[in-house]
C-alpha positions as CSV (number, residue, x, y, z in Angstrom):
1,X,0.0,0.0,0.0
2,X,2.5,2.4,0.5
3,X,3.5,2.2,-2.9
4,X,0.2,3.1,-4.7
5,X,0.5,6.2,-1.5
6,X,3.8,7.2,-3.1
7,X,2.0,7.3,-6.5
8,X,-0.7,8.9,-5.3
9,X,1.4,11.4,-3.4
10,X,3.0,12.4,-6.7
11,X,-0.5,13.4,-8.0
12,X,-2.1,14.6,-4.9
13,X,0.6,16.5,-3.9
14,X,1.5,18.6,-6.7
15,X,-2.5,19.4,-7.1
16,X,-3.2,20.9,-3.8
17,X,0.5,22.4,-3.7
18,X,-0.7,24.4,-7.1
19,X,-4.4,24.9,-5.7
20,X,-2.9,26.4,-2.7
21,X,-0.7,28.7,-4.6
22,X,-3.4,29.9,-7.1
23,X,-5.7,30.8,-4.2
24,X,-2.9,32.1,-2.1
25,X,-2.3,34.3,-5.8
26,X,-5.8,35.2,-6.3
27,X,-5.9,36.6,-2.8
28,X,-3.9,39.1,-3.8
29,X,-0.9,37.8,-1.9
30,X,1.8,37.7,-3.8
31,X,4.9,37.9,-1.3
32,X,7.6,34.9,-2.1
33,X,6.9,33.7,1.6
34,X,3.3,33.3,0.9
35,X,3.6,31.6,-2.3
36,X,6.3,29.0,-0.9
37,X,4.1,29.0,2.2
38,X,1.0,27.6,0.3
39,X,3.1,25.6,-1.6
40,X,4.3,23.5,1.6
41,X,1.2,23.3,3.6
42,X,-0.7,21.6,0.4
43,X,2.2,19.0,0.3
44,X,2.0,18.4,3.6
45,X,-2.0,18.1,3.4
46,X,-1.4,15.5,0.7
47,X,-0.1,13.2,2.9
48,X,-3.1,12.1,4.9
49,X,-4.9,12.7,1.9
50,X,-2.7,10.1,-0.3
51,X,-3.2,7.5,2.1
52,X,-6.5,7.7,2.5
53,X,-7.4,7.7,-0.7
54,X,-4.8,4.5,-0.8
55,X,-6.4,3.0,1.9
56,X,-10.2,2.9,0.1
57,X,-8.8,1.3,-3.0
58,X,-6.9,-1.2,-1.1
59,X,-10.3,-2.1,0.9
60,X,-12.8,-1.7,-2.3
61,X,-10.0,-4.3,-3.9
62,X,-9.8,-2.0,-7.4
């Protein structure tokens, strides 16, 4: 399982790091510490997020 996590990760991660930054962007914030600041907290939410996603297609046996 922690494979398809890894995988996942890869995907997951880089989508909420870029969400993060476009709404930190369309906030009007535009400070490098903000940017890199959104950056980092959505590839640290992708974590949790990774596995549990992970976790359900491990139970639902896809």
């Amino acid at each position: 399982m922690l494979r398809l996590a890894s995988i996942l990760y890869s995907l997951i991660g880089s989508s909420l790091a870029g969400a993060g930054v476009i709404a930190v962007l369309a906030a009007g914030l535009v400070t490098t510490q903000a940017i890199i600041g959104a950056a980092a907290a959505g590839a640290v939410l992708a974590l949790p997020v990774a596995w549990l996603v992970a976790k359900q297609l491990y139970t639902r046996g896809a």
